[in-house]
C-alpha positions in Angstrom: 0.0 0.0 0.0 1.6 3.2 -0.9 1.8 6.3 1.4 0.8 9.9 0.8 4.4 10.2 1.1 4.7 7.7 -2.0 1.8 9.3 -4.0 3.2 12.6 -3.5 6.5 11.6 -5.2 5.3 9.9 -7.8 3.3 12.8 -8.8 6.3 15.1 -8.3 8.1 12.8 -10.9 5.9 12.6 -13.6 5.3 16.5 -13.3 8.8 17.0 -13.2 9.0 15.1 -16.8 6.3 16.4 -18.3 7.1 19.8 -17.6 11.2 19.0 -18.9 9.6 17.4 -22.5 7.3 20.5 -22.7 10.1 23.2 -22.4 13.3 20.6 -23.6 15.0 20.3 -20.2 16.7 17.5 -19.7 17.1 18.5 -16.1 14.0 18.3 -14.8 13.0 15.1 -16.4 15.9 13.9 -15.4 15.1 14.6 -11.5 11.9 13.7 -12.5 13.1 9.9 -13.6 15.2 9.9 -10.5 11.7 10.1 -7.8 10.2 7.8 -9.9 13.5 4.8 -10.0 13.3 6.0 -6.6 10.3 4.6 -5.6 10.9 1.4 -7.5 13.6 0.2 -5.7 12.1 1.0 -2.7 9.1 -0.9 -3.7 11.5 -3.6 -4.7 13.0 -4.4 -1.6 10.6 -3.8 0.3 8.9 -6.5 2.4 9.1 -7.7 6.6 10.6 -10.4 8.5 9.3 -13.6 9.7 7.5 -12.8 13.0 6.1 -15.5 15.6 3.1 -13.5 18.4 2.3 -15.2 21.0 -0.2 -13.8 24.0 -0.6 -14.6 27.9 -3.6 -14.1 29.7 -2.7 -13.2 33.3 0.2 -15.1 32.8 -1.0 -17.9 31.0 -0.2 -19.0 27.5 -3.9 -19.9 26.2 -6.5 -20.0 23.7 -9.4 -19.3 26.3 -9.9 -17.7 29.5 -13.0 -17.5 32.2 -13.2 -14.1 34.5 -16.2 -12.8 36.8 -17.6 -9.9 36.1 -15.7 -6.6 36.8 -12.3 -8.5 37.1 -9.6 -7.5 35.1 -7.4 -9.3 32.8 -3.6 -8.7 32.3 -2.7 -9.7 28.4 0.8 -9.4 27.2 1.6 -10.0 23.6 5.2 -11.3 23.0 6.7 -9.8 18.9 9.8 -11.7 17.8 11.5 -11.8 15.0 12.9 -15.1 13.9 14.2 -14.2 10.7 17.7 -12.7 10.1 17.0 -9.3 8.6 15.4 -6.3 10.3 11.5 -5.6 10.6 11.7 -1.9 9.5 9.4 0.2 11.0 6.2 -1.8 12.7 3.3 -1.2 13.9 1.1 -3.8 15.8 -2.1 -3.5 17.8 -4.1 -6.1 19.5 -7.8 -5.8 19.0 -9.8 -5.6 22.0 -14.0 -5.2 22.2 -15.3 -1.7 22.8 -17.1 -3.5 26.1 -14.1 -4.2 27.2 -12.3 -1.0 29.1 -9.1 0.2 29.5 -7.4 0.6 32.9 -3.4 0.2 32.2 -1.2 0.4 29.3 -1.8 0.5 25.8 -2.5 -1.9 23.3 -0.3 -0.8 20.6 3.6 -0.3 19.7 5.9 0.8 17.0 9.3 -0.6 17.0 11.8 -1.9 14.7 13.2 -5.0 15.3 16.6 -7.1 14.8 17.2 -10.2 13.5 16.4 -12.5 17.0 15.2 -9.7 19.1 11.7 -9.2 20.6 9.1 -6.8 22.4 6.4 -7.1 24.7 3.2 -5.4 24.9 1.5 -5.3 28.4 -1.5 -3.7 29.2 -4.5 -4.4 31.6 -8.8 -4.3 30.8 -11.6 -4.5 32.6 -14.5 -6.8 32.2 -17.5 -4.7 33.2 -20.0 -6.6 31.4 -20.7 -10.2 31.6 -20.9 -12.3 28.1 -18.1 -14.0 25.3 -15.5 -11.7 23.8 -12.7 -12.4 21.8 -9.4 -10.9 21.8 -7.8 -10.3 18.5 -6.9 -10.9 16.4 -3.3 -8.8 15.7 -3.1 -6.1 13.1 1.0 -5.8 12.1 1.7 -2.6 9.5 4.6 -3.0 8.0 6.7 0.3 6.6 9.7 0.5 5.0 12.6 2.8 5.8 11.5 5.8 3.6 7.7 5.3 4.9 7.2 5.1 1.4 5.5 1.7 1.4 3.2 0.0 3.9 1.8 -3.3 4.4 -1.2 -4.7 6.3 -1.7 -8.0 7.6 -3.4 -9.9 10.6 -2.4 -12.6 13.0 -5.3 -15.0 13.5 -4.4 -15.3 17.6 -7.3 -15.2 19.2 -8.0 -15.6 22.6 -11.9 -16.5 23.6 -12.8 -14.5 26.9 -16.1 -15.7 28.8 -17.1 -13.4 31.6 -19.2 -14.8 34.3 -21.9 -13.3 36.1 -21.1 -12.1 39.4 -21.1 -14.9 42.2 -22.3 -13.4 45.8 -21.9 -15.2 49.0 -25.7 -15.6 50.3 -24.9 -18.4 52.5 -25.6 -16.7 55.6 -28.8 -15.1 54.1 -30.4 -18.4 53.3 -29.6 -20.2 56.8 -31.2 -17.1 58.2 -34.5 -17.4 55.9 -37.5 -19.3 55.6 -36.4 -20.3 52.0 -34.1 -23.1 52.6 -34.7 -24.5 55.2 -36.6 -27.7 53.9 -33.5 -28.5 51.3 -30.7 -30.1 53.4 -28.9 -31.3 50.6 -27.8 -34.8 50.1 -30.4 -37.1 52.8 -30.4 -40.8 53.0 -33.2 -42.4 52.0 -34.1 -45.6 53.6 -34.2 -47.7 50.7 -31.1 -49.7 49.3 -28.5 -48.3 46.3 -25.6 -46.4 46.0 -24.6 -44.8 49.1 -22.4 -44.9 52.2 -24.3 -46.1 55.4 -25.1 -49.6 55.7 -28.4 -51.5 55.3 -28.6 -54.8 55.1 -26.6 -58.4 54.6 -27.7 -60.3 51.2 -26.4 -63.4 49.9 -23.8 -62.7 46.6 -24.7 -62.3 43.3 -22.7 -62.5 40.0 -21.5 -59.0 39.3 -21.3 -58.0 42.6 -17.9 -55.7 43.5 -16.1 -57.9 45.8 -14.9 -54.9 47.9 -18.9 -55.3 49.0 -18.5 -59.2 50.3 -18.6 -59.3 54.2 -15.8 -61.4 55.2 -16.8 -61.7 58.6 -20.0 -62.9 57.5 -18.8 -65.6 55.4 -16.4 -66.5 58.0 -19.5 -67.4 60.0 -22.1 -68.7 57.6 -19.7 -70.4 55.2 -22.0 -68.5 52.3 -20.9 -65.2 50.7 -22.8 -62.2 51.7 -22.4 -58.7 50.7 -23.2 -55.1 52.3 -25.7 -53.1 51.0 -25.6 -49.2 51.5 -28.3 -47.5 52.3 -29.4 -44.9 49.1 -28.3 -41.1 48.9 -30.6 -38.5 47.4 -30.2 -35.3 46.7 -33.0 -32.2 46.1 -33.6 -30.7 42.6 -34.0 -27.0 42.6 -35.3 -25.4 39.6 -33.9 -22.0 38.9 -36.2 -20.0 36.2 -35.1 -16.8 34.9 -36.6 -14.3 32.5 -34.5 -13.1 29.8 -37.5 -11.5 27.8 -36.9 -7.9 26.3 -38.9 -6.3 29.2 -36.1 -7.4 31.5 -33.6 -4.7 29.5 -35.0 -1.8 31.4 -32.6 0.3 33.2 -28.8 1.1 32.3 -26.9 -1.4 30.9 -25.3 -2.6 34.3 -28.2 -2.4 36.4 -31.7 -3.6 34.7 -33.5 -7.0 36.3 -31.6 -9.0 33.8 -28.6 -8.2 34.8 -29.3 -8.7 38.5 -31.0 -11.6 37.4 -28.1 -13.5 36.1 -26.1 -12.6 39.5 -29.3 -14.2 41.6 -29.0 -17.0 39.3 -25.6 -17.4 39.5 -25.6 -16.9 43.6 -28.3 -19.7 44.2 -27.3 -22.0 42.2 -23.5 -22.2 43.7 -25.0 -22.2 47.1 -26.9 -25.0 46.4 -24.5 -26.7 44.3 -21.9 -26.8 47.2 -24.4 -28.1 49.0 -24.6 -30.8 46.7 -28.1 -30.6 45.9 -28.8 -31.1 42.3 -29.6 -27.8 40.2 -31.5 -27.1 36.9 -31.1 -23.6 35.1 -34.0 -23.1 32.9 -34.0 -19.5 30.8 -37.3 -18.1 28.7 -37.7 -15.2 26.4 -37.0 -15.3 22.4 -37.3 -19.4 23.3 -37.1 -21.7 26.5 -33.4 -23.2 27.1 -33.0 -26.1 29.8 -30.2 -27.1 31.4 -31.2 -30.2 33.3 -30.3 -31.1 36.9 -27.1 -32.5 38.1 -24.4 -31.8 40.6 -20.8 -30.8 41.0 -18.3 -28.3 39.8 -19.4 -29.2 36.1 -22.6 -28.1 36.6 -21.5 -24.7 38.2 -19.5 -24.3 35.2 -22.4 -25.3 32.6 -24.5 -22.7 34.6 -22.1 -20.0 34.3 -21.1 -20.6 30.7 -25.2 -20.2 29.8 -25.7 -17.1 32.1 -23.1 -15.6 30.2 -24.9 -15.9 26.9 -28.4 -14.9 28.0 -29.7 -11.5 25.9 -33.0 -9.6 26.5 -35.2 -10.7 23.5 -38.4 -12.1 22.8 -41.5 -12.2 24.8 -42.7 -15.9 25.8 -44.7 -15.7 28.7 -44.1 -17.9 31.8 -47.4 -20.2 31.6 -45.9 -21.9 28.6 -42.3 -22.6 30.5 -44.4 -24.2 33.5 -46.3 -26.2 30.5 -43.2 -27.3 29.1 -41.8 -28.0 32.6 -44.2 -29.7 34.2 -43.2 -33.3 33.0 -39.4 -32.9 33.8 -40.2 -31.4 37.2 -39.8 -34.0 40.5 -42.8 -33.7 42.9 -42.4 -31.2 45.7 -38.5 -29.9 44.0 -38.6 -26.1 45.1 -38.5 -23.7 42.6 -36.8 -20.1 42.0 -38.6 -17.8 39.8 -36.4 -14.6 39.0 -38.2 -12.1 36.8 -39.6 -8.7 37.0 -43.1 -9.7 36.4 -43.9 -7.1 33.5 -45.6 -7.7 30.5 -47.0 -11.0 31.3 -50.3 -11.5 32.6 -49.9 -15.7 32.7 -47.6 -15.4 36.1 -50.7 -15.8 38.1 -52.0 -19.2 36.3 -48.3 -20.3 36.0 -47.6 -19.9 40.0 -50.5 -21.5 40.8 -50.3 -24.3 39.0 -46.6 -24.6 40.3 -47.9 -24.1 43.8 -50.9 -27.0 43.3 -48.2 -29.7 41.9 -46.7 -28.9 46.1 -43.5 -27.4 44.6 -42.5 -24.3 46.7 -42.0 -21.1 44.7 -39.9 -18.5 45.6 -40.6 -15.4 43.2 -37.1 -13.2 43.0 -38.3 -10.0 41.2 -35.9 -6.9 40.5 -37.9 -3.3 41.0 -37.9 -2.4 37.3 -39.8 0.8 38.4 -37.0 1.7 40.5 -34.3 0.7 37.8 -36.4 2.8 35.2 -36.4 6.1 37.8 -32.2 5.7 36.6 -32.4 6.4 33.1 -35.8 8.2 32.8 -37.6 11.1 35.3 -40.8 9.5 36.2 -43.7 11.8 37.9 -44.2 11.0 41.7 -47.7 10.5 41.5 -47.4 8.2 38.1 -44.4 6.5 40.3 -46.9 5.9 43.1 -49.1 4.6 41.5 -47.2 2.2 39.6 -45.7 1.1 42.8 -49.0 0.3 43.7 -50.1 -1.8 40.6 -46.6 -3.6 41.2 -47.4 -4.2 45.2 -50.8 -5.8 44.4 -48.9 -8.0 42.0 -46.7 -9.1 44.7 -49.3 -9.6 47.2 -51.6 -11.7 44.8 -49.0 -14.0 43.9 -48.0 -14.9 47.9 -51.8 -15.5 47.8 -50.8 -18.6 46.4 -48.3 -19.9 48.7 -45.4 -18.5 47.1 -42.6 -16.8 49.2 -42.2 -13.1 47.1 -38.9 -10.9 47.0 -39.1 -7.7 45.8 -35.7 -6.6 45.2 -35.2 -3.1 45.0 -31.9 -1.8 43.0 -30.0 -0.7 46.2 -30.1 -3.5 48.1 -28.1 -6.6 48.2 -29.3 -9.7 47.3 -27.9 -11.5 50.5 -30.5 -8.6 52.1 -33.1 -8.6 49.6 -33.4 -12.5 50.1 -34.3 -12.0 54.2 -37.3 -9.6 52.8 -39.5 -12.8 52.2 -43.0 -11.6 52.0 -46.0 -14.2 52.7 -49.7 -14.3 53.3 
């Protein structure tokens, strides 16, 4: 690609000659010939070195990286040139998303390089939104020593970046509420399986492990006999969440679906450490289900699909129940988060929940409140919204369900002690 600087001598060239033929001077069209032969022997040898990038991610040579949101990531991109001629002038920048901020450094360099040499590029963003990113991947200009020439080029070295939803500790907030308090997480069930207490003696079977044979029985009997454990169970919690469009309102770091995710997120590892068994089910352009299991794998599967949701579509919660209702175990307690708004089937679908003997808890962000922070609303059309939204609330715990209303300001290791019941 050729430079202004380029352009402008080329022109100066052919001016120079044309001008010389019209007036016969050999002078000028011979300075003239010499910016052009100029510029062809500097687009003749020019060209760059062989260059190898590599980049850390806080320290760590990888291809992807997980981070919480509002954590920050150090990346350092290592240039070296393995060939044995210089780089000439170079210019390389490292692509970062515009939702990605800033905080130290810079994510750019010039330098010119020797043969074996290399430079590192350190700089530190933040993560201030939760979702999957990609750094890079690495834009290298090339100019040659006259920055006559220059040449573009990219370095497919990506790195994928999945920010999590915020995890809060709400241990202490559920011990201390009425929501919990039935879920004790793994319980033995007096019925024999897989488990670690002991049952009963039975005579051996083919196919039994022989780490199960009683020895001390068989010592006794003269018969093989085996122990058999008493079964382990664990309790199914269904987290819902609303990821319609109406759950956008607010700024873009404080609207119910973000404090949804965090809610989601919060529960689910308290549970999961418990080592209860946890479902995530999301709704809004279409119904996603994650189904129940347990372990650090499941955390991870919950995290990875909070950090995809978006705010789109408009399916109402009668028809998730619907769908649900099959895949559901008896009396399993259930976590609804939504802001309620814009769907007039929550009633139905609550009470139906609440008649199968599951036990609904209703989480629902203020998105009256969170739309007072980007738009002035009167104080008597405020009040009387709050109203409308209060009668909601009170209807629904009408049906046995434990209602949050969780305003903006408050944490959601409070907001979970304000259970409201009839």
């Amino acid at each position: 690609m050729w430079t202004r600087k380029a352009a402008l001598m080329l022109t100066s060239g052919i001016s120079l000659i044309l001008i010389g033929m019209m007036i016969s001077n050999f002078q000028l069209m011979i300075a003239g010939l010499t910016f052009i032969s100029f510029l062809a022997i500097n687009g003749w040898v020019s060209g760059h070195s062989d260059l190898e990038i590599t980049r850390t991610i806080n320290g760590t040579e990888t291809t992807m990286a997980n981070v919480y949101k509002g954590d920050d990531v150090i990346v350092e991109l290592t240039i070296s040139n393995n060939s044995y001629r210089r780089t000439q002038q170079l210019e390389v920048f490292d692509n970062v998303p515009h939702e990605m901020k800033m905080r130290q450094g810079i994510n750019q360099m010039r330098m010119n390089l020797g043969p074996g040499q290399s430079a590192r590029i350190k700089y530190r963003v933040r993560c201030p939104l939760r979702g999957h990113y990609t750094l890079g991947p690495v834009s290298v200009r090339y100019r040659n020593v006259f920055n006559l020439f220059a040449n573009e080029s990219k370095v497919q070295d990506r790195t994928d970046i999945t920010v999590f939803p915020q995890v809060r500790e709400i241990e202490e907030a559920l011990l201390r509420s009425d929501v919990p308090k039935m879920y004790t997480g793994a319980t033995t069930l007096k019925t024999p399986g897989p488990g670690m207490e002991f049952y009963s003696l039975r005579e051996y079977l083919p196919g039994d492990a022989f780490r199960s044979i009683n020895w001390k029985a068989f010592a006794r009997t003269g018969e093989l006999m085996v122990n058999e454990k008493t079964r382990d169970a664990v309790t199914d919690v269904f987290i819902i969440l609303d990821t319609r469009d109406v759950s956008r309102i607010g700024t873009v770091l404080k609207n119910p679906l973000e404090m949804g995710t965090i809610a989601a997120a919060s529960i689910s590892n308290y549970f999961i450490r418990r080592r209860d068994s946890v479902a995530l089910v999301t709704y809004g352009e279409r119904m996603d289900y994650l189904s129940p299991e347990t372990g650090d794998n499941q955390g991870y599967k919950v995290l990875s699909n909070l950090a995809a949701v978006r705010a789109k579509g408009s399916m109402p919660l009668q028809a998730v129940t619907n769908a649900m209702s099959s895949r559901m175990s008896r009396g399993s307690p259930v976590f609804i988060i939504s802001s309620l708004e814009g769907d007039g089937t929550t009633l139905p679908a609550i009470r139906n929940l609440a008649a199968r003997g599951h036990e609904v808890i209703v989480l629902s962000p203020s998105s009256i409140d969170l739309e007072r922070l980007i738009s002035r609303i009167p104080r008597m059309s405020y009040e009387v919204l709050k109203l409308e939204r209060q009668n909601r609330l009170t209807a629904i715990s009408g049906y046995g369900a434990k209602v949050i209303d969780w305003m903006p300001d408050v944490e959601l290791s409070q907001a979970l002690l304000q259970v409201r019941t009839v």
